[in-house]
N, C-alpha and C positions, 0 to 999 in steps of 0.2 A: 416193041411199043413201051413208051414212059412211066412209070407206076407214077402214080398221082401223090400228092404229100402224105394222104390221109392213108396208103394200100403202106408207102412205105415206111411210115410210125407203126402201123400195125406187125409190120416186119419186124421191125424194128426191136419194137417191143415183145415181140414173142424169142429173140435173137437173146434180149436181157434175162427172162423169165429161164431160159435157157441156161443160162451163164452164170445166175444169181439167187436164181429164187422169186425174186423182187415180182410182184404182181403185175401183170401187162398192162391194167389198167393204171399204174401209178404211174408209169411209162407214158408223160406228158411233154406234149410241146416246153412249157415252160421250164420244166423240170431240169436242173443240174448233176450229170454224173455223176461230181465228186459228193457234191454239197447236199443235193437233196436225194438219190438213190444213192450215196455210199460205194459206189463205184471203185476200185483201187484200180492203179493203173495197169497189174498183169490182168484184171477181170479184162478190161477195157480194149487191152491188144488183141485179145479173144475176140471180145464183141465187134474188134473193127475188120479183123482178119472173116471172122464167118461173115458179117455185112457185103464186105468185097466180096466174096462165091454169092452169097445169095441175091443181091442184085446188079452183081456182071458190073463192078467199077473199081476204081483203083482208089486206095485214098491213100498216099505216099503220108512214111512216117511224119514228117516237118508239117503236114496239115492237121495230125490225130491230134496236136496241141491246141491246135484254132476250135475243135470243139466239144465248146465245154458244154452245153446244152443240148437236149433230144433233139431240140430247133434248131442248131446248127446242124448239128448230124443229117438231121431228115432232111434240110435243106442241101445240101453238100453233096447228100446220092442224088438227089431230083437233077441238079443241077449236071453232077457227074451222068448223068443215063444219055443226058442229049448230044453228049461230045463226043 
């Protein structure tokens, strides 16, 4: 079954908090990687490599660039879970 936007930001965000420190709750929709959590790109290939185990999706490198935002990302698995 699909995790909802809101099940998979909470992931999400606990995947960050994991990786960074960075408090789960800063871990926003709006929010930017690089720009507003300080994200570097080796934190990032982490974050994307544990996101794919933990919600069962693929995100091939050439798309890790397309997101820059928690909001694309959390969109990106939603979207990946139904394919």
């Amino acid at each position: 079954m699909a995790l909802t936007q809101e099940e998979v930001l909470a992931g999400l965000a606990e995947l960050v908090n994991d990786e960074t420190g960075i408090a789960t709750e800063s871990v926003q929709l709006e929010k930017s990687f690089t720009d507003d959590l300080d994200i570097d790109s080796i934190s990032m290939m982490t974050i994307v490599v544990n996101a794919e185990e933990r919600f069962d999706v693929k995100i091939p490198d050439d798309e890790v660039k397309n997101l820059k935002t928690v909001k694309n990302a959390v969109d990106y698995i939603v979207g990946a879970q139904t394919q």
